[in-house]
C-alpha positions in Angstrom: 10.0 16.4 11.2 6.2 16.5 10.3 6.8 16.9 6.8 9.5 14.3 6.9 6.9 11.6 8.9 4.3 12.4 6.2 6.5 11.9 3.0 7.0 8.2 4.7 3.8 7.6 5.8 2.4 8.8 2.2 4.6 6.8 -0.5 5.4 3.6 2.2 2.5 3.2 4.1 0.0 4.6 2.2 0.7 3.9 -1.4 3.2 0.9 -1.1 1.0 -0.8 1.6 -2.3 0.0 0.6 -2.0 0.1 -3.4 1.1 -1.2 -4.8 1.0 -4.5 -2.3 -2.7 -4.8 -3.0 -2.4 -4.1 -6.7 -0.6 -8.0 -7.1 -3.4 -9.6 -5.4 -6.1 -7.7 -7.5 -4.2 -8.8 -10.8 -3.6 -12.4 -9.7 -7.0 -12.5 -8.7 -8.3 -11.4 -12.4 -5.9 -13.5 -14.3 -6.3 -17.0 -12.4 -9.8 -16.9 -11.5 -13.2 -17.1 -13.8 -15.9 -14.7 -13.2 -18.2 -17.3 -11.7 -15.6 -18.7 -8.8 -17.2 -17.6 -4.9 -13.4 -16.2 -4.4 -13.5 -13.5 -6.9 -16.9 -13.0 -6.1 -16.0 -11.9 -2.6 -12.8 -10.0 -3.9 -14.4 -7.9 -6.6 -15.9 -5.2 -4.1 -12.6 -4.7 -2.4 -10.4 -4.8 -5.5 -12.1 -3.6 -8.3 -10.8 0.2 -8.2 -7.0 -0.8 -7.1 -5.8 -1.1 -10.8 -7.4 2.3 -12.4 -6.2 4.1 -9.8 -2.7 2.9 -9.3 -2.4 3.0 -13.0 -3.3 6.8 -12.3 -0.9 7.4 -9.5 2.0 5.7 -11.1 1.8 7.8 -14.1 0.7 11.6 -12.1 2.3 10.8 -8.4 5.2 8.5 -9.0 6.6 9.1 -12.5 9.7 10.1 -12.7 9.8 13.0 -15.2 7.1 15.1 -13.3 6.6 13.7 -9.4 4.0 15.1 -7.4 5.4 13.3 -4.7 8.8 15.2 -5.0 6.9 18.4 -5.6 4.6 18.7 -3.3 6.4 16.5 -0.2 9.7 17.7 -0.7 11.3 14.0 -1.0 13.4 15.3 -4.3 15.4 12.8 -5.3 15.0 10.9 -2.5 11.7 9.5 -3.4 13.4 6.4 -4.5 15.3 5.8 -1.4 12.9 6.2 0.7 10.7 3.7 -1.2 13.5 1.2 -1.3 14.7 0.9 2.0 10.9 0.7 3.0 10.5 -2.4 0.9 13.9 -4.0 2.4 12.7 -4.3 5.4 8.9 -5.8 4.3 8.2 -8.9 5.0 5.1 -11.3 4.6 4.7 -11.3 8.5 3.9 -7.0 8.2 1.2 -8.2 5.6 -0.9 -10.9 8.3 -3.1 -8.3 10.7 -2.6 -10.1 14.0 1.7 -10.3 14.0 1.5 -6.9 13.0 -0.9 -5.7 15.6 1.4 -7.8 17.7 4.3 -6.2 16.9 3.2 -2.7 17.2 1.8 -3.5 20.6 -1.5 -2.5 20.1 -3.3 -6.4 21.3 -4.3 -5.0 24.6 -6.2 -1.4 23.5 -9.6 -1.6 23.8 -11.9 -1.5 20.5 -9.1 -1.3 18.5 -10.8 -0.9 15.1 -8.2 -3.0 13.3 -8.4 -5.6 15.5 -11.8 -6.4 16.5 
């Protein structure tokens, strides 16, 4: 079961959540806005290392001809799946901090870090 919880918590919540999701911001950001606009300004401490390194992972961690994922978490072949059926059930609601603190029932702990 631990190994099985990590796998998920590795490629979905980690990776998928904390890269892959943030990696589309980070590029949109770059493309559509000039060096000089306040936005990007505030972004670029918080996004600057997301590409390099998921560029990185998706060619050492993900790729399919040699997975480190697969190897090392023992999610074989069903890396994919697991990924997938994560992502069918993501919606934008997950993404905004106070419905998902909300729906995890976390509102009422006190000093929540993620929350406060």
């Amino acid at each position: 079961f631990k190994c099985a919880n990590l796998n998920v918590y590795s490629l979905n919540l980690h990776f998928a959540r904390g890269h892959a999701i943030n990696e589309v911001f980070a590029v949109s950001a770059y493309r559509n806005l000039p060096n000089a606009h306040p936005l990007l300004r505030l972004l670029q401490p918080h996004i600057q290392g997301i590409i390099p390194v998921n560029v990185q992972a998706r060619s050492v961690l993900v790729n399919p001809e040699r997975c480190a994922f697969a190897t090392f978490l023992s999610a074989g072949e069903s890396l994919q799946m697991v990924h997938d059926a994560y992502f069918k059930k993501v919606t934008y609601q997950d993404l905004l901090i106070p419905q998902d603190v909300a729906r995890r029932g976390v509102e009422e702990v006190a000093g929540y870090f993620y929350r406060d």
